[in-house]
Structure formats: C-alpha cells, structure tokens
Residue frames relative to the residue before (quaternion, step in Angstrom):
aa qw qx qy qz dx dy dz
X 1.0000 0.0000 0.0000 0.0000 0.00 0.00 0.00
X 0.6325 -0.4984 0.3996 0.4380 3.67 -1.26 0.92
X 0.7519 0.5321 -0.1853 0.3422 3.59 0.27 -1.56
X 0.4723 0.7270 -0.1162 0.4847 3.19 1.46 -0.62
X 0.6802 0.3680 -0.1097 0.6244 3.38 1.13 -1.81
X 0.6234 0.6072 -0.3347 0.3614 3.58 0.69 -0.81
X 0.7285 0.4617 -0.1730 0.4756 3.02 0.83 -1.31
X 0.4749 0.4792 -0.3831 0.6309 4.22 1.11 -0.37
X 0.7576 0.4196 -0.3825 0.3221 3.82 0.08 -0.77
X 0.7680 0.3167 -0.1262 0.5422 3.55 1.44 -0.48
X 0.0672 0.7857 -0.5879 0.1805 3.70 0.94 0.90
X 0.8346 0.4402 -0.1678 0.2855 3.68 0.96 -0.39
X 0.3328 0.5000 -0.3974 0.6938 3.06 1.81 0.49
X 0.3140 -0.7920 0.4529 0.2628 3.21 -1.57 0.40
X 0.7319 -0.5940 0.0487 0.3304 3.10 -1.51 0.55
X 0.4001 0.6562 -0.5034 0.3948 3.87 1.46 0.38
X 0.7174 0.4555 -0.1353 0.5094 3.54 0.91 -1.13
X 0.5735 0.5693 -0.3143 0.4983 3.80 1.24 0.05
X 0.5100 0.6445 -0.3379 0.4587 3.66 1.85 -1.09
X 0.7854 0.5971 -0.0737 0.1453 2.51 0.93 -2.06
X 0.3402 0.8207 -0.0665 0.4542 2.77 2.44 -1.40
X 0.7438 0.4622 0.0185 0.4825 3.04 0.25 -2.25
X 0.7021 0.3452 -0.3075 0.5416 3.73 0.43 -1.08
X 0.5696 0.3793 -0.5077 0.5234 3.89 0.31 -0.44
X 0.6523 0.5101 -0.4882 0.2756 3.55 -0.67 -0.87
X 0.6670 0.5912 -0.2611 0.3706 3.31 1.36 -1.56
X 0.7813 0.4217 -0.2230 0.4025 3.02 0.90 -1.46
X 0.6638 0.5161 -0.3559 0.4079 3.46 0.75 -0.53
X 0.2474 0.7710 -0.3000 0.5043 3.56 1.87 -0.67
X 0.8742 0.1685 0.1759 0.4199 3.31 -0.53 -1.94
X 0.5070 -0.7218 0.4232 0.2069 3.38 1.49 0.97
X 0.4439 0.6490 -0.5436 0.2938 3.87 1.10 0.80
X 0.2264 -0.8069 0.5246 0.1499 3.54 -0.26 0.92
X 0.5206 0.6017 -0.4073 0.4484 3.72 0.76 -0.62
X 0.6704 0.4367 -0.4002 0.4469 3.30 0.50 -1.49
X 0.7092 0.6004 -0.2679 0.2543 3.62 0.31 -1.57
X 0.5201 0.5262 -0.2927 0.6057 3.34 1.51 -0.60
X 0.6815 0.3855 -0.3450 0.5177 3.88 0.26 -1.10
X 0.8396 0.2799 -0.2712 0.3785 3.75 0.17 -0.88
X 0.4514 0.4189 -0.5243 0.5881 3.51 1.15 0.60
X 0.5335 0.6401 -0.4338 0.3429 4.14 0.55 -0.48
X 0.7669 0.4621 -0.1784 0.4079 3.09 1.29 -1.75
X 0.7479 -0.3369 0.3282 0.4685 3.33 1.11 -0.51
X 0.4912 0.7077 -0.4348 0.2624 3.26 0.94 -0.09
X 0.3902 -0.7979 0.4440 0.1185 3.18 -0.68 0.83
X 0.2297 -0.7230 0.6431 0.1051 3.90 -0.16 1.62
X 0.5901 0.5505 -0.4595 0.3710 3.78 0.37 0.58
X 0.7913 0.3723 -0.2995 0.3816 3.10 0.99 -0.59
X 0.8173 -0.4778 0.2518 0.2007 2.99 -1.36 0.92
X 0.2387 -0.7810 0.5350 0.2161 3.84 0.52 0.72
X 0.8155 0.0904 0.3320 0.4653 3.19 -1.23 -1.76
X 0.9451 -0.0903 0.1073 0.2953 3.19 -1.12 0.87
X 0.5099 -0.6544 0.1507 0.5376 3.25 1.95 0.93
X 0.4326 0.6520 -0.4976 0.3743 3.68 0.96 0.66
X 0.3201 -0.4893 0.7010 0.4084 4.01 -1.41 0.57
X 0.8727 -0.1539 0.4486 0.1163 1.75 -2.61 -0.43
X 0.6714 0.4627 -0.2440 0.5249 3.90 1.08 -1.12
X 0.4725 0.6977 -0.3700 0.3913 3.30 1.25 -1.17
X 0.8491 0.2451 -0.1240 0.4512 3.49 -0.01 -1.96
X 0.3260 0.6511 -0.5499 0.4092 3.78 1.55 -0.12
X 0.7037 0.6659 -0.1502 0.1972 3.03 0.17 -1.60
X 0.5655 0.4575 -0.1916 0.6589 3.46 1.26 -1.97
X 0.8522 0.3158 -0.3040 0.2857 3.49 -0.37 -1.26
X 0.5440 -0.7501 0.3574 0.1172 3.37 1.76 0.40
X 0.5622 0.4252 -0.5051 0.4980 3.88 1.41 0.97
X 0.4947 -0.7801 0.3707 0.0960 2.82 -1.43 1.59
X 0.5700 0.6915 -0.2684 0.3535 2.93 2.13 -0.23
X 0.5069 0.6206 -0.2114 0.5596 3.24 2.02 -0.89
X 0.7574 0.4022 -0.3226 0.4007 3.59 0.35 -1.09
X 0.5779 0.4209 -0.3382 0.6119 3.83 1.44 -0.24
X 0.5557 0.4659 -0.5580 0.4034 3.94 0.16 -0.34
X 0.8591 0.2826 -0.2181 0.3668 3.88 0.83 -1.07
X 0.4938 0.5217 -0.4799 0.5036 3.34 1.14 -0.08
X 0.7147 0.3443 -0.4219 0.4389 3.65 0.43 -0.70
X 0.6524 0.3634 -0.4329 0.5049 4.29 0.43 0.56
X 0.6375 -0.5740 0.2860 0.4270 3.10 0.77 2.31
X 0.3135 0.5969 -0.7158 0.1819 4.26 -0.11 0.83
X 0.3779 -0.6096 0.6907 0.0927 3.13 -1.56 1.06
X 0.1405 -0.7446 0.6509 0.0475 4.17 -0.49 0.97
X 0.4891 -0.6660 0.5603 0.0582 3.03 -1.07 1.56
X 0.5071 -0.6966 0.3804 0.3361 3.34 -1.24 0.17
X 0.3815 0.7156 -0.4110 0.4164 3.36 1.93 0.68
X 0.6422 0.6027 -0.0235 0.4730 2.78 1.61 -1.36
X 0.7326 0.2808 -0.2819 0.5522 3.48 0.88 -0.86
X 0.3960 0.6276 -0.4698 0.4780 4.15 1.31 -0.35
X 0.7888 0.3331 -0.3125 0.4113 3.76 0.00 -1.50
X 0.5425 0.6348 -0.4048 0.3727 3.88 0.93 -0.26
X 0.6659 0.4778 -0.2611 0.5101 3.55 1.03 -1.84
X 0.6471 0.4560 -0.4361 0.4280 4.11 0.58 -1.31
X 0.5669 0.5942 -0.4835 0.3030 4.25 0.55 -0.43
X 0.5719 -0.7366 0.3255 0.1561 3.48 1.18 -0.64
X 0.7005 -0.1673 0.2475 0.6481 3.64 -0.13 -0.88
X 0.7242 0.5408 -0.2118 0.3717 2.75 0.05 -1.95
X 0.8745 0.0327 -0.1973 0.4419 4.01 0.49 0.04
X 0.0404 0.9442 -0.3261 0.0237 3.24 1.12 0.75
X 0.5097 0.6569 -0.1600 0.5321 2.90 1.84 -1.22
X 0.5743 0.5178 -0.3253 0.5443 3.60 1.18 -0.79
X 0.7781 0.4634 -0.2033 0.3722 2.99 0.06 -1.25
X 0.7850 0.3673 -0.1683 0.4695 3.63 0.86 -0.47
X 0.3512 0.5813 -0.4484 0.5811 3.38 1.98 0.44
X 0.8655 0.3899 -0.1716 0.2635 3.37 0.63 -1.57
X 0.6600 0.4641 -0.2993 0.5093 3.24 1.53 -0.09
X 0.4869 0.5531 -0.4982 0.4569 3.10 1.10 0.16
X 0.7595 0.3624 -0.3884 0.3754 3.50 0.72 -1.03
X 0.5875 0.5800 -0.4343 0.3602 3.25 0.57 -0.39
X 0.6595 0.5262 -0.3214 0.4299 4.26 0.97 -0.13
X 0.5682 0.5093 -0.3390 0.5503 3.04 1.92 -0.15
X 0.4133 0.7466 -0.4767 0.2110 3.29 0.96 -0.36
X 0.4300 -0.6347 0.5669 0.3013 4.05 -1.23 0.62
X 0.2486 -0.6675 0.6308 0.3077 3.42 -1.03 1.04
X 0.3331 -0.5021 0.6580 0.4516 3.61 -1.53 -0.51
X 0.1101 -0.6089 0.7658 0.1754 4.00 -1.85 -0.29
X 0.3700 -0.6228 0.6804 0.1109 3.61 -1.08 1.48
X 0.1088 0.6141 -0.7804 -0.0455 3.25 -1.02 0.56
C-alpha cells in the first residue's frame, strides 16, 4: 500500500509528525480541503516531502485543487522550480494554478552571504 511506503520512508521523524504526514497525503489525496487547512493548523509541515519525494504543493498541484494550492502557499510556502515546472506542463486546464504559484515564488526572499 502507498501509505505503507510513505511511512518506511520516514521512520525518522517522529511518530506525532508521521500522523500528521499521513493525514495530509490523505487529505490532499481525496481533495479534502478543510482537513488540509486543520492539519496544516496543527503543524503539519507543507515542506515535507510526501510521496515519492514530492510536498504537499507538488501533489496540490497534480490533483489540480485551487483551494489546496492557496491554503499552502498562503502559510508563507516558497514553490520550487519542481513545483512551479509541474504547474506550467498542466496547461490550460490549471492556469490559475500555475500563475498563483509563480507568482509566489518571485516574491520569494533571497538570502546575500557576506
């Protein structure tokens, strides 16, 4: 089972933050936005890596609700260019995505090394 594999890939996080893991995947899975909002409330973390080294925005993204990809961009996510690539290849059909997520990503704070 998917959930199954997920859960072997993260034996090293613990096991409050592993629920949490698991219950995003679900909700974001099964297009439950409420939940995603409550389990990003609790602490869930849209950084980590879900499924198959992908966040949270990642599978937002594929599964292609605009409500999800704004719950996590709007809790200060920064979208990678892995992230903002799988938006543009969707096409029409999610444009709105795609132009939520590149936008945030131009706001993004650089650092300077000195």
């Amino acid at each position: 089972m998917i959930l199954n594999d997920c859960m072997k890939t993260y034996n090293k996080i613990n096991m409050e933050q592993k629920q949490l893991y698991v219950a995003l995947y679900d909700a974001i899975i099964e297009n439950k936005d409420n939940i995603v909002n409550q389990l990003l409330n609790e602490g869930a973390n849209p950084n980590t890596p879900l499924l198959y080294d992908h966040s949270a925005l990642y599978w937002s993204i594929l599964k292609g609700d605009i409500n999800i990809v704004k719950l996590i961009l709007n809790k200060n996510y920064i979208p990678n260019d892995k992230e903002i690539n799988a938006a543009k290849s969707k096409g029409e059909k999610y444009k709105e995505i795609y132009h939520l997520v590149r936008d945030s990503h131009k706001n993004k704070p650089f650092e300077i090394e000195i």
